[in-house]
BAMARKE-785029 format. One record per residue (C-alpha): z, x, y. Coordinates in Angstrom, 2 decimals. Example, Ala and Ser with C-alpha at 12.3 -4.5 7.8 and 13.67 -1.06 7.14 Angstrom:
<rs>
R  zz  xx  yy
R  7.80  12.30  -4.50;
R  7.14  13.67  -1.06;
</rs>
This chain:
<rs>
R  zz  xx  yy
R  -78.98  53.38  57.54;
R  -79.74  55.26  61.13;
R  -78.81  58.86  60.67;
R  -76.75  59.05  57.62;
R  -74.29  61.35  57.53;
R  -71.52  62.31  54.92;
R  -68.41  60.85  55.79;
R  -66.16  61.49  52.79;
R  -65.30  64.68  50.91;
R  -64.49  65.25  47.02;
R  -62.74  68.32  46.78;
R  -61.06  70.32  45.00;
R  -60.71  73.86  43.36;
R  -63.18  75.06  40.40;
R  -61.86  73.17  37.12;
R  -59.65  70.60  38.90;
R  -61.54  67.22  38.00;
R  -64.12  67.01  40.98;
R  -66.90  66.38  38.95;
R  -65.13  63.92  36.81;
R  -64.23  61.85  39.58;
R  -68.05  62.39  41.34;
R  -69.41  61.05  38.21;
R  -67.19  57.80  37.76;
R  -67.06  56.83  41.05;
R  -70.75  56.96  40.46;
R  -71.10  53.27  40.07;
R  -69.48  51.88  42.98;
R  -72.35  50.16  45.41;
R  -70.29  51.00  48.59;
R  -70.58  54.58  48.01;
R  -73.87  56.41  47.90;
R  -74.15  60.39  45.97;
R  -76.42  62.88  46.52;
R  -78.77  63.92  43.54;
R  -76.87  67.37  43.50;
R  -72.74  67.04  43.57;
R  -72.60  70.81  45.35;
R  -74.60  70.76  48.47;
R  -72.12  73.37  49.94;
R  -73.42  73.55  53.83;
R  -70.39  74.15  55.45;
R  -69.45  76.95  53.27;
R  -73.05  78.66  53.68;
R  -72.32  81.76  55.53;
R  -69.03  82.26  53.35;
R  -70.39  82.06  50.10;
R  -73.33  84.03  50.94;
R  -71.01  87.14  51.98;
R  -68.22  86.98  49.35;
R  -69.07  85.04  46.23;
R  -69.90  86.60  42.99;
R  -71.74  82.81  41.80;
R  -75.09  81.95  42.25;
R  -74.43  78.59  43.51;
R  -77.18  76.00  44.92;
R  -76.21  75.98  48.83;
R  -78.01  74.68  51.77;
R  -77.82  76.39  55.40;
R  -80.37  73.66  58.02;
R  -78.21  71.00  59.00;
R  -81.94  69.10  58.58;
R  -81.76  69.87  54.72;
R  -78.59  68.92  54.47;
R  -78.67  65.33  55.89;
R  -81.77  65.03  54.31;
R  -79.92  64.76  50.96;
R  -78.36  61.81  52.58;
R  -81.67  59.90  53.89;
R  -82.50  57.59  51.32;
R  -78.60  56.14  51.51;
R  -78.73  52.47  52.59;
R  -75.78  50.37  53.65;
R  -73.50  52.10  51.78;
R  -69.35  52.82  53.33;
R  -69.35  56.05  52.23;
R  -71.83  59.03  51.52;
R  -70.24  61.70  49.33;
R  -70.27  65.70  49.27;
R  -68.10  67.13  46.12;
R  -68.34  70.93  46.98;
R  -65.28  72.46  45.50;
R  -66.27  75.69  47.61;
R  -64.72  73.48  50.67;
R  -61.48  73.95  49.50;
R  -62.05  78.14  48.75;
R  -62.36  79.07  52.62;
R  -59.70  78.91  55.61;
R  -62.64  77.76  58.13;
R  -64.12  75.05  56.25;
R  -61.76  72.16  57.23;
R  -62.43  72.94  61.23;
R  -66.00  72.65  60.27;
R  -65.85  69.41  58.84;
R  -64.20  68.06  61.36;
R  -66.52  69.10  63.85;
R  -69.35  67.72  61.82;
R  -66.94  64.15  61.46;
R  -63.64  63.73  62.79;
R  -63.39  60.32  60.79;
R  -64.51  61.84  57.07;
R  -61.67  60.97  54.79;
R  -60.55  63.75  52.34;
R  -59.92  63.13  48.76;
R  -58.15  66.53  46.73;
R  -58.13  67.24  43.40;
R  -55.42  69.48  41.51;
R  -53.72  69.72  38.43;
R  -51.44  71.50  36.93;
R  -52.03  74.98  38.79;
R  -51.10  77.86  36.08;
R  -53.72  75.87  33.68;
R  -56.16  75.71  36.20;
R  -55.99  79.45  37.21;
R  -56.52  80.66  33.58;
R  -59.41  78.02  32.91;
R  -61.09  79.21  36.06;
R  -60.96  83.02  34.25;
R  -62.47  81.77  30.94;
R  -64.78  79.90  33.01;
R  -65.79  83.22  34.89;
R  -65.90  85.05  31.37;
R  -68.11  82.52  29.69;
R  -70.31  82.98  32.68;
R  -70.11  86.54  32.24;
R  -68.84  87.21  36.18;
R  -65.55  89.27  34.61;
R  -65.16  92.19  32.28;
R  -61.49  92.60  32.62;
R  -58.11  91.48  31.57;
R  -57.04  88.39  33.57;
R  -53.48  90.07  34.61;
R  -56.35  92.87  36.32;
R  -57.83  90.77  38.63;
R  -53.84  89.25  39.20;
R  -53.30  92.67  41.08;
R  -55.73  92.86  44.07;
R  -55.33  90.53  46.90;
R  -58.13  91.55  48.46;
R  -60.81  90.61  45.86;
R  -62.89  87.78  45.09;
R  -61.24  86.94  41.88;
R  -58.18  86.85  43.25;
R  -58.98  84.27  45.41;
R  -60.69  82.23  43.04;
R  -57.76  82.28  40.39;
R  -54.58  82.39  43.11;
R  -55.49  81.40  46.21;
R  -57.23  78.27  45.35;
R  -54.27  77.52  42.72;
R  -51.53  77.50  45.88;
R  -52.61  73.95  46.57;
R  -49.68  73.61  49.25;
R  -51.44  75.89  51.27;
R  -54.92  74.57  50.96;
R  -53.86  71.48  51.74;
R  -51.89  72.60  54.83;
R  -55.41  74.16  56.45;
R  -56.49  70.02  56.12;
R  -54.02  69.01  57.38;
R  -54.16  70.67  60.53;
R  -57.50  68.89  61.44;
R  -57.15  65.17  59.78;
R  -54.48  62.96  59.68;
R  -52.43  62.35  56.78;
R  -54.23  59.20  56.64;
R  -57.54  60.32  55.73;
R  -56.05  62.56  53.26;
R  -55.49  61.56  49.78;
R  -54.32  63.63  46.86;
R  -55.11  62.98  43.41;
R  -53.34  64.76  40.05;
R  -56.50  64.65  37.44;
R  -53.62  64.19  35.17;
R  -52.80  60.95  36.62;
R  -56.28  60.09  37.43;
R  -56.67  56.94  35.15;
R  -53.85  55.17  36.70;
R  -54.35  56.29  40.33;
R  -57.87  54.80  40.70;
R  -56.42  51.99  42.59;
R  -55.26  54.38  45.01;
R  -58.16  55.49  45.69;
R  -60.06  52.58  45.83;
R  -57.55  51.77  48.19;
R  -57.67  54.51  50.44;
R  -61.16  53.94  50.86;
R  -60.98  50.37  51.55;
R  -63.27  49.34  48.94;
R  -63.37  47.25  45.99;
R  -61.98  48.40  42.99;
R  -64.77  48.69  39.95;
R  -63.83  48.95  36.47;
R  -64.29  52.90  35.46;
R  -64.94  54.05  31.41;
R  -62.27  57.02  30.81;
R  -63.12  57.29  27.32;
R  -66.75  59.26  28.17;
R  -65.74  63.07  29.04;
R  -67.75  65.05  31.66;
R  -68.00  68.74  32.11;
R  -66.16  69.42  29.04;
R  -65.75  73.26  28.74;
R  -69.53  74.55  28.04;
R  -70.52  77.71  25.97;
R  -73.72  79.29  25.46;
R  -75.78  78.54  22.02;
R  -78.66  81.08  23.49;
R  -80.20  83.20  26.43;
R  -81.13  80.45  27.82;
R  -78.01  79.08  28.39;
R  -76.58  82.49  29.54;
R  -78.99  82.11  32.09;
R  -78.19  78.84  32.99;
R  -74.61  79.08  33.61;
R  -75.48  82.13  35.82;
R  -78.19  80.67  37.59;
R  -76.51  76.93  38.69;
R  -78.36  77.26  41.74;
R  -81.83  77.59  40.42;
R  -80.71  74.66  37.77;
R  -79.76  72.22  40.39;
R  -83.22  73.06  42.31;
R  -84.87  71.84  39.07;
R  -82.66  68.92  38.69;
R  -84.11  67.18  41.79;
R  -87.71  66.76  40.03;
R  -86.72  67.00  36.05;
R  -85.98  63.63  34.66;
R  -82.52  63.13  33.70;
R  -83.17  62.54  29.83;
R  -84.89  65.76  29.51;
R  -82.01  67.54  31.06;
R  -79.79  65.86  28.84;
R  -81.92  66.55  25.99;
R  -82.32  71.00  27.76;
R  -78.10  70.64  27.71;
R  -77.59  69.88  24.04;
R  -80.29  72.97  23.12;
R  -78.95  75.45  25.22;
R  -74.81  74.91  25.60;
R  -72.08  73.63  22.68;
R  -68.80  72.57  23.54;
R  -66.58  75.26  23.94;
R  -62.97  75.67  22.40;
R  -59.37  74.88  24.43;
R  -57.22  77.70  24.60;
R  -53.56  78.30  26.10;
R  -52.01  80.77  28.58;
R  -51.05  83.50  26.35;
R  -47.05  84.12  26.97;
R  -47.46  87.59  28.69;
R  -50.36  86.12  31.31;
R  -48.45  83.28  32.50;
R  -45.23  85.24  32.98;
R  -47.55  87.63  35.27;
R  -49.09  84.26  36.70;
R  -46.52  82.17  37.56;
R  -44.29  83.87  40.17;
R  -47.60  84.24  42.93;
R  -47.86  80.40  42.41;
R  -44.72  79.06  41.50;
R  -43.12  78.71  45.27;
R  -46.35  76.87  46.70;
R  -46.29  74.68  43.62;
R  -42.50  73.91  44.44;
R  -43.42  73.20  48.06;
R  -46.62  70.96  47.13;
R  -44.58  68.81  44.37;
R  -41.89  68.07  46.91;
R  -45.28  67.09  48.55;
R  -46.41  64.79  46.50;
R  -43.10  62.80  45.94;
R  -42.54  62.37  49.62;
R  -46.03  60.70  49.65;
R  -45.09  58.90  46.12;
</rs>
């Protein structure tokens, strides 16, 4: 393929099924992944100033598309950086970079996404307060991460605003077994038969150090990805991280949460049943 270039975009906040979906679309010969899912390029600059993670990111446009260089004849060539969906000026970005790139969003149910994001963060050691604490300041990082980036209506808006509704497509994790088709048919490819039964990214918590490190480090991990074989990584995962436990919204929390989300969630269900 002469200058490959990534042409369609998984995204999606933190804990909304990206990863899922990068990994079982993973079989489909008309689209082509690079070896790490989070390449985050257009969201360089952004990241670098205000996040709190230590993310893998990439700033050369040359390093970037090199990811992309051993793609073949493939339709599509995928980035899945959630951190696309974070940022206000991401969208104009991509569009710049490819008018044509179709979009493909993933949400779920919002409340239960902004309080797994927190016990994400706390696993991960990046909070040492309440959750209803970092519910009071606008203006921080956290904020942003657990609100913002649960008002779905909005974020979807900013896309809107540079590509047309039809390269757009929003997908409900909760619906994402029977919606496959639609994807396959947005893309205009064939559809592929896709194991649900096999979970990915299932809620991780440290066994040891090692793992603290890890989960704190996900940029230096994915650097070591590219030349670690896969079964030894598989093999480092099962030392190092156990599966951690589900837990609900405690009562009080989501009677904080739910009135800064609930009128974007009202707006982006009507949304989704227009579409429907």
């Amino acid at each position: 393929m002469k200058n490959p270039k990534p042409n369609l975009f998984i995204i999606g906040a933190p804990k909304c099924g990206t990863t899922f979906l990068f990994e079982k679309l993973k079989g489909h010969p008309e689209i082509f992944f690079p070896r790490i899912k989070e390449l985050n390029h257009f969201s360089y600059e952004e990241l670098k100033i205000n996040s709190y993670y230590k993310d893998f990111k990439i700033k050369s446009r040359e390093k970037y598309l090199g990811f992309y260089k051993t793609a073949k004849n493939q339709k599509y060539l995928v980035d899945g950086s959630v951190s696309y969906f974070t940022f206000d000026d991401i969208p104009s970005k991509i569009n710049v970079f490819n008018p044509d790139a179709k979009i493909i969003i993933m949400v779920r149910n919002p409340y239960k996404r902004a309080y797994s994001h927190y016990l994400m963060d706390k696993r991960m050691t990046y909070t040492n307060k309440p959750f209803m604490e970092y519910l009071k300041d606008p203006s921080s990082f956290h904020y942003k991460q657990y609100i913002s980036n649960s008002r779905y209506f909005e974020q979807y808006k900013k896309y809107q605003d540079f590509f047309s509704d039809q390269n757009i497509l929003i997908i409900e994790l909760e619906n994402l077994e029977t919606e496959m088709n639609k994807i396959f048919s947005f893309l205009k490819i064939k559809p592929i038969s896709i194991d649900f039964s096999k979970r990915v990214n299932e809620n991780k918590v440290s066994k040891n150090s090692i793992g603290n490190f890890a989960q704190k480090n996900r940029g230096f991990i994915e650097q070591l990805k590219l030349v670690i074989p896969k079964s030894i990584i598989s093999l480092l995962k099962n030392r190092i991280y156990k599966t951690g436990e589900k837990m609900q919204i405690p009562e009080k929390e989501f009677k904080f949460l739910k009135p800064l989300i609930e009128k974007d969630y009202s707006q982006f269900n009507k949304l989704i049943k227009n579409e429907g």
